[in-house]
C-alpha positions in Angstrom: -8.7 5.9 122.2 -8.0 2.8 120.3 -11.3 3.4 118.1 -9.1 6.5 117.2 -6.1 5.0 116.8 -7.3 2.8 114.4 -9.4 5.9 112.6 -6.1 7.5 112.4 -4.0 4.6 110.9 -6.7 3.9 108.5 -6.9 7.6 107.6 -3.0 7.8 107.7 -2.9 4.6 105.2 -5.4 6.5 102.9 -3.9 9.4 102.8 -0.5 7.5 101.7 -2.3 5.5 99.2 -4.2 8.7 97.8 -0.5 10.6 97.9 0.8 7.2 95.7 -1.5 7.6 93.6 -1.5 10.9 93.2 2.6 10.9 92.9 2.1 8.1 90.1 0.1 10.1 88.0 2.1 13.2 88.3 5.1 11.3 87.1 2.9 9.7 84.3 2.1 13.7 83.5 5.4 15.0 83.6 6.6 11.6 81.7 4.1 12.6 79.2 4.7 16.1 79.2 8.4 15.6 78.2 7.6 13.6 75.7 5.6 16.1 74.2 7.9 19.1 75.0 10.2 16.9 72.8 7.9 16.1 70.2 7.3 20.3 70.0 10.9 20.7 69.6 11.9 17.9 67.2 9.2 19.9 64.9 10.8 23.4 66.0 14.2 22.0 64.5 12.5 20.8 61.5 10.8 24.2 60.9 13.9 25.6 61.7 15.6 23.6 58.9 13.2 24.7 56.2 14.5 28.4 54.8 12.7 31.4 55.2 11.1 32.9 51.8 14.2 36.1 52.3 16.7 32.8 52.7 16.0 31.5 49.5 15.6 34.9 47.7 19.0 35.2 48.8 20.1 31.7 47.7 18.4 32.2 44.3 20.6 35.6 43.6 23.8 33.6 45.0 23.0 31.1 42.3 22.1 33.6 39.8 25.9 35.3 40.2 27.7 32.2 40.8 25.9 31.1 37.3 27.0 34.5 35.8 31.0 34.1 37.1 31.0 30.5 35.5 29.6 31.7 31.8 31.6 34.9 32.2 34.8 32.8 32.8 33.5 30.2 29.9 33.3 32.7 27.4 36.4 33.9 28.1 38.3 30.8 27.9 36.2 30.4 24.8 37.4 33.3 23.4 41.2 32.3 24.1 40.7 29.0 22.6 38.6 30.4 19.3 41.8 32.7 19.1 44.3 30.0 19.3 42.9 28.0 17.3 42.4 31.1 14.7 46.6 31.6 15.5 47.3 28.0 14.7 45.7 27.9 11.8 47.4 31.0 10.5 50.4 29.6 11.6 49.6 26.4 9.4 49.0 28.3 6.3 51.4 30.2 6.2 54.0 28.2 6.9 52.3 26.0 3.9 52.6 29.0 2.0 56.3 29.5 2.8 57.1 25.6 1.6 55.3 26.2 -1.7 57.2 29.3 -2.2 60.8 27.8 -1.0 59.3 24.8 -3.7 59.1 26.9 -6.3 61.5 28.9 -5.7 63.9 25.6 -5.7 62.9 24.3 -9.1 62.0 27.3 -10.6 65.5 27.5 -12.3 66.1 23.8 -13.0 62.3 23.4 -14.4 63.1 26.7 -17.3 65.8 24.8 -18.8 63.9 22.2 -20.7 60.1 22.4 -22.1 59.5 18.9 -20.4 60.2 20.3 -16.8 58.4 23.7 -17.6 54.9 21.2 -18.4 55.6 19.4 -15.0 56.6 22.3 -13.3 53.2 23.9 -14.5 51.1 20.9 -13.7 52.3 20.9 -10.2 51.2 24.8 -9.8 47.6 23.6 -11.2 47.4 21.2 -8.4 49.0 23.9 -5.9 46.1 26.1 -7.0 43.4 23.5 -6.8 45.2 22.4 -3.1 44.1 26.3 -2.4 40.5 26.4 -3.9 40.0 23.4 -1.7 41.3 24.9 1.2 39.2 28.1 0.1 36.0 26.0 -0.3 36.6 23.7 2.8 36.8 27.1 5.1 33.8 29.2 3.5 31.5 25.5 4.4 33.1 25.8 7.8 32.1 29.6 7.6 28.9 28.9 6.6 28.6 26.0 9.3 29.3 28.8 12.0 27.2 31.6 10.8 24.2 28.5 11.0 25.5 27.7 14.6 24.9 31.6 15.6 21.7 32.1 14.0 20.6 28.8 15.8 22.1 30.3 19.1 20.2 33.5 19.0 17.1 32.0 17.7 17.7 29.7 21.4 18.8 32.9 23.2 15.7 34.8 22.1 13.8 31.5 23.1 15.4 31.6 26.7 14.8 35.2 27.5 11.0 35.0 26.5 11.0 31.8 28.7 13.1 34.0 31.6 10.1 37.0 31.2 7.2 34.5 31.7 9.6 32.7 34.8 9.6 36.3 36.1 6.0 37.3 35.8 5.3 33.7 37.5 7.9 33.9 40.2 6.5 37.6 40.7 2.7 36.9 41.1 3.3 33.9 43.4 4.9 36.1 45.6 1.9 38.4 45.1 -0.1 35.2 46.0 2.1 34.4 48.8 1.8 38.0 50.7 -1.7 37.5 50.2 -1.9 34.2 51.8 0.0 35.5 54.8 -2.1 38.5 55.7 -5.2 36.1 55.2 -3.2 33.5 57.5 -2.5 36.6 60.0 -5.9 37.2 60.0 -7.4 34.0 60.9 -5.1 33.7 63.2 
């Protein structure tokens, strides 16, 4: 009975040593399995933080009419400050053109009594007149300077929407390449 006894407790200490074991490697598993369950879903979250191809199409045409507010809005306010400034100088000229008028119109009688005055009088309307062809000259160069600025602008405009053609036709067959890529990648897997 003892011989048994002894069989027993040597068969009961193996069996605790075997389930110790045993229970020590399952906690190294599960130990390891979390650790790779969180590995898995610290890349989920980063694949989940990249946008999808239909997120960034969407994006890209939120851009695109955000972009076509802000220029709409610029050339607008361009338009009102073009036309103030157009106002202002009106406004300047004419008011110019008032003073040489009330000018005149002040010495005109005290510059016809003697010949002396009439020679001054006429000497300041030649540099009144040369005053004007300056003007005259001045705003045709500035005339000149902005029909140069458009020509440049359209020759860039024309330049931009040959660049925004070959931009499509790329953007278009790399989505062409991409679908491809998928159904390949579909396939394989």
């Amino acid at each position: 009975l003892e011989s048994e006894d002894v069989g027993e407790s040597e068969r009961s200490i193996l069996i605790k040593k075997t389930y110790e074991k045993d229970l020590q490697r399952l906690t190294k598993y599960k130990q390891a399995l979390g650790k790779k369950i969180r590995d898995i879903k610290m890349v989920e979250r980063k694949i989940d933080e990249i946008p999808s191809r239909s997120e960034l199409q969407q994006y890209q045409l939120q851009f695109i009419e955000l972009y076509e507010q802000v220029a709409a809005k610029l050339n607008e306010t361009r338009k009102y400050y073009q036309s103030y400034n157009t106002l202002e100088d009106s406004r300047t000229f004419l008011s110019k053109e008032i003073s040489i008028l009330n000018s005149i119109h002040d010495q005109y009688g005290i510059a016809m009594k003697s010949d002396k005055t009439k020679t001054v009088l006429l000497s300041q309307f030649k540099s009144i007149i040369q005053n004007v062809d300056s003007s005259i000259d001045k705003k045709k160069s500035s005339l000149d300077d902005e029909k140069q600025k458009l020509y440049e602008s359209n020759e860039r405009y024309l330049q931009l929407v040959e660049q925004e053609r070959t931009y499509h036709k790329a953007a278009k067959e790399f989505e062409e390449e991409c679908a491809k890529n998928e159904k390949l990648m579909a396939y394989v897997s």
